[in-house]
C-alpha positions as CSV (number, residue, x, y, z in Angstrom):
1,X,0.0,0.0,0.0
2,X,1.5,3.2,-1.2
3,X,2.2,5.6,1.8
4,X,-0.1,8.7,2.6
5,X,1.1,11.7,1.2
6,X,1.2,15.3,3.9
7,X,-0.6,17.3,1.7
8,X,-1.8,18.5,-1.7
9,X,-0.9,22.1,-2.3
10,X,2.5,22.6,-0.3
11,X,4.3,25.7,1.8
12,X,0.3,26.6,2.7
13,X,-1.8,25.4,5.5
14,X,-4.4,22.9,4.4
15,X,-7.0,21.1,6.2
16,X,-8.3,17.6,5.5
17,X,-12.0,17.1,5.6
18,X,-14.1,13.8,6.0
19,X,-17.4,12.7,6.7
20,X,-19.3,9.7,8.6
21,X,-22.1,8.4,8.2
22,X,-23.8,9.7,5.5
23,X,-25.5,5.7,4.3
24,X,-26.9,5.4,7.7
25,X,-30.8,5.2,8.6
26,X,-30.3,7.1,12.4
27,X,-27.8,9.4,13.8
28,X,-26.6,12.3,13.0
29,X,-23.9,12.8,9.8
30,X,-20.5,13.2,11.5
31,X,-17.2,15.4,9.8
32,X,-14.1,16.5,10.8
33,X,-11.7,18.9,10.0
34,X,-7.8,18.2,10.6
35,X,-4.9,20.6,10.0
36,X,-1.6,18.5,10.8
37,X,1.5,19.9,11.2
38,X,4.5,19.6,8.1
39,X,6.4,16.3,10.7
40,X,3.1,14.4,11.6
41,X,3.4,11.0,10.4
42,X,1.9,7.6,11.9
43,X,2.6,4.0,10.4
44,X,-0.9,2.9,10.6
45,X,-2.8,6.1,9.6
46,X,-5.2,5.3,6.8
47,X,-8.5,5.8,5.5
48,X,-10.7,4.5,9.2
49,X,-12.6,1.9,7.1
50,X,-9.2,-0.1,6.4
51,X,-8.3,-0.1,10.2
52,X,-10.1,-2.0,13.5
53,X,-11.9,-0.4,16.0
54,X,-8.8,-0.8,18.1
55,X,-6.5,1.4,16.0
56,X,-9.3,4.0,15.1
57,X,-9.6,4.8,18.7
58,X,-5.3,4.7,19.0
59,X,-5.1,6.9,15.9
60,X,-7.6,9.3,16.8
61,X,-5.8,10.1,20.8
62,X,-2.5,10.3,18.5
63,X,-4.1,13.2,16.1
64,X,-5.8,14.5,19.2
65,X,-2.3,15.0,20.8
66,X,-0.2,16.1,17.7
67,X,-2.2,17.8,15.4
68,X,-2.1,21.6,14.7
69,X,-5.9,21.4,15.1
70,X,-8.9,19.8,14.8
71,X,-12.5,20.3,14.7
72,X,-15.7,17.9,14.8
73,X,-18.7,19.0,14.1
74,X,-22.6,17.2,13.0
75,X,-26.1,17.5,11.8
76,X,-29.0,16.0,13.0
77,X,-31.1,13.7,11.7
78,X,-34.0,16.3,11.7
79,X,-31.5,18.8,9.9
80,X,-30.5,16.0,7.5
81,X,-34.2,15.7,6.2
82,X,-34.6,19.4,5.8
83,X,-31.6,20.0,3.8
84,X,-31.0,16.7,2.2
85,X,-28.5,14.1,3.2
86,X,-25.8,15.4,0.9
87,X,-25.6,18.9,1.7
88,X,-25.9,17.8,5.3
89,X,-23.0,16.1,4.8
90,X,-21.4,19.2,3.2
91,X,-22.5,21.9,6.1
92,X,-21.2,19.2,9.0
93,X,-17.8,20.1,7.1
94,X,-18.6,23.8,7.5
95,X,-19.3,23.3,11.3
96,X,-16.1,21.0,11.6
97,X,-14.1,24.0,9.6
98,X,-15.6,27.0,11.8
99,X,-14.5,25.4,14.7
100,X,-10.8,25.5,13.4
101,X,-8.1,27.5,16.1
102,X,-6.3,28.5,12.7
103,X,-8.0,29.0,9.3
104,X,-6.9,27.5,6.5
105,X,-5.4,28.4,3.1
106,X,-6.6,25.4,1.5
107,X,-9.4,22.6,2.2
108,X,-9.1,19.1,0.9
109,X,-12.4,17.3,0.9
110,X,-13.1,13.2,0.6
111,X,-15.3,12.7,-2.8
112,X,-16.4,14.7,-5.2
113,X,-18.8,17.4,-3.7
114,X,-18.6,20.3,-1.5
115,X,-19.5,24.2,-1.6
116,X,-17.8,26.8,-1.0
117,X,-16.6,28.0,2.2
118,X,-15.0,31.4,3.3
119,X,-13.4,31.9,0.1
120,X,-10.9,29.7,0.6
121,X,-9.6,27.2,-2.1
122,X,-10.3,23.8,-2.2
123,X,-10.2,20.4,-4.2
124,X,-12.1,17.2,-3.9
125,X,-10.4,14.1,-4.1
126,X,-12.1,11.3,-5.1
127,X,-10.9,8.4,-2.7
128,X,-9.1,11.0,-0.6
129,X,-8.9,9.8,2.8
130,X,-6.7,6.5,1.5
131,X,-4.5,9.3,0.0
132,X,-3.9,12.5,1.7
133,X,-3.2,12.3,5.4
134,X,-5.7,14.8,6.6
135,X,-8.4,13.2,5.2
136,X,-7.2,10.0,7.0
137,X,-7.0,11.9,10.0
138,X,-10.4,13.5,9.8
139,X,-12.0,10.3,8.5
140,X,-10.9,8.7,12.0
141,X,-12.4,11.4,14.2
142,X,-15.4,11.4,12.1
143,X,-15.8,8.0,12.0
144,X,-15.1,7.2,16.5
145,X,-16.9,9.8,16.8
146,X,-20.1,9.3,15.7
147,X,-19.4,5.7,16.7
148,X,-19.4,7.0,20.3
149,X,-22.3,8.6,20.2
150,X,-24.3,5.9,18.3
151,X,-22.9,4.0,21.3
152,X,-24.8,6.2,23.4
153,X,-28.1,6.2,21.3
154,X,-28.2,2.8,21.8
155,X,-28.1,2.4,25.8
156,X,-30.8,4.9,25.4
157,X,-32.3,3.1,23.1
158,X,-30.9,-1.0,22.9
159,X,-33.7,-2.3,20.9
160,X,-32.6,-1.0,18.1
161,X,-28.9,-2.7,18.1
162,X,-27.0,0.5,17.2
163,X,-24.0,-1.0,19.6
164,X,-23.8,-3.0,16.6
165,X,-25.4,-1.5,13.3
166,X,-24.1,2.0,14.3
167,X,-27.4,3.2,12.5
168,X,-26.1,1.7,9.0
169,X,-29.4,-0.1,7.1
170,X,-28.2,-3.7,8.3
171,X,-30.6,-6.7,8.2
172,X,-31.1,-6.6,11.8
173,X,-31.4,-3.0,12.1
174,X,-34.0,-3.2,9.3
175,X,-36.0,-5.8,11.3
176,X,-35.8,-3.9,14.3
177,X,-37.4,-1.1,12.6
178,X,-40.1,-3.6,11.4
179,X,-41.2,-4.4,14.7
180,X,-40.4,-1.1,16.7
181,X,-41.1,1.6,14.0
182,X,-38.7,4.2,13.5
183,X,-38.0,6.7,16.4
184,X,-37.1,10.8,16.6
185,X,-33.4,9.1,15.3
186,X,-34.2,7.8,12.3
187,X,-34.1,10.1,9.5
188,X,-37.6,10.2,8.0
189,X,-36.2,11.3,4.6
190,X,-34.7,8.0,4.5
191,X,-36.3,4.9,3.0
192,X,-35.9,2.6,6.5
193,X,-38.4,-0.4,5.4
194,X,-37.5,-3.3,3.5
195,X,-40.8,-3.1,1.4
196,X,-40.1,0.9,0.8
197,X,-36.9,-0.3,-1.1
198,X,-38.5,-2.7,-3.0
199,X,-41.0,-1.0,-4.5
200,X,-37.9,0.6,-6.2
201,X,-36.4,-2.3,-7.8
């Protein structure tokens, strides 16, 4: 596996930005934005859906401690269905990026989709956060994260297995839905029954 690379545009400070789950059926859409400094480097840092549980959680103390800064930020699922999960995923970014102790000069984003923010220059990369460290690095806040909070959804809430699912349209989730009904978590915007989806096909 090629190695990460510390940045896109060089000599300017650049912020990787990452999302989390935008496929689920509850919780809120996570991001994170991550400015690292010009040294940072980690053997194991990658894109958070190619590492375990285990190193996410190391990985994401390690930017914590040694990154220039860092921001996390969400929407809810009621935000979500206003402005559309996409865009949801896109303003999270926006949260994550106003939350930044020093603005950037340039924004790297994971995909192929984002608006405009402050005026500042950015790129999409298709693929990004198994390229660019500071996608990796916000991909792994992103992704604990939310994890920790679906964590908490679902002592709250155990019924629907989100220890497990973290939200994500699984077949147990989607049975769970079946008998319980959805809840003020689910995102109503969101086709959550197996019948719903196959009336599509």
């Amino acid at each position: 596996m090629p190695a990460l690379l510390p940045y896109l545009k060089p000599n300017v400070i650049e912020a990787g930005c990452d999302e989390a789950g935008r496929g689920c059926l509850a919780g809120p859409v996570f991001a994170a934005a991550v400015i690292l400094p010009p040294d940072f480097e980690h053997p194991y840092l990658n894109d958070s859906k190619q590492l375990s549980e285990k190193r996410r959680y190391e990985l994401r103390e390690f930017i914590y401690k040694n990154a220039t800064t860092y921001a996390v930020a969400s929407y809810s699922p009621q935000e979500i269905d206003e402005v559309n999960i996409l865009n949801a995923s896109i303003y999270s970014m926006h949260r994550a990026l106003e939350k930044l102790t020093v603005q950037p000069e340039h924004i790297i984003i994971d995909g192929n989709r984002f608006k405009p923010y402050c005026k500042i220059p950015y790129q999409t990369v298709v693929k990004g956060d198994g390229k660019y460290m500071s996608i990796a690095a916000a991909s792994v806040l992103a992704k604990t994260c939310r994890d920790d909070y679906m964590m908490q959804l679902h002592h709250l809430l155990p019924q629907y297995g989100w220890d497990k699912s973290k939200g994500y349209p699984t077949k147990a989730h989607r049975k769970a839905i079946e008998k319980y009904n959805i809840c003020e978590h689910h995102r109503k915007s969101f086709r959550c029954k197996d019948e719903q989806l196959k009336l599509d096909l």
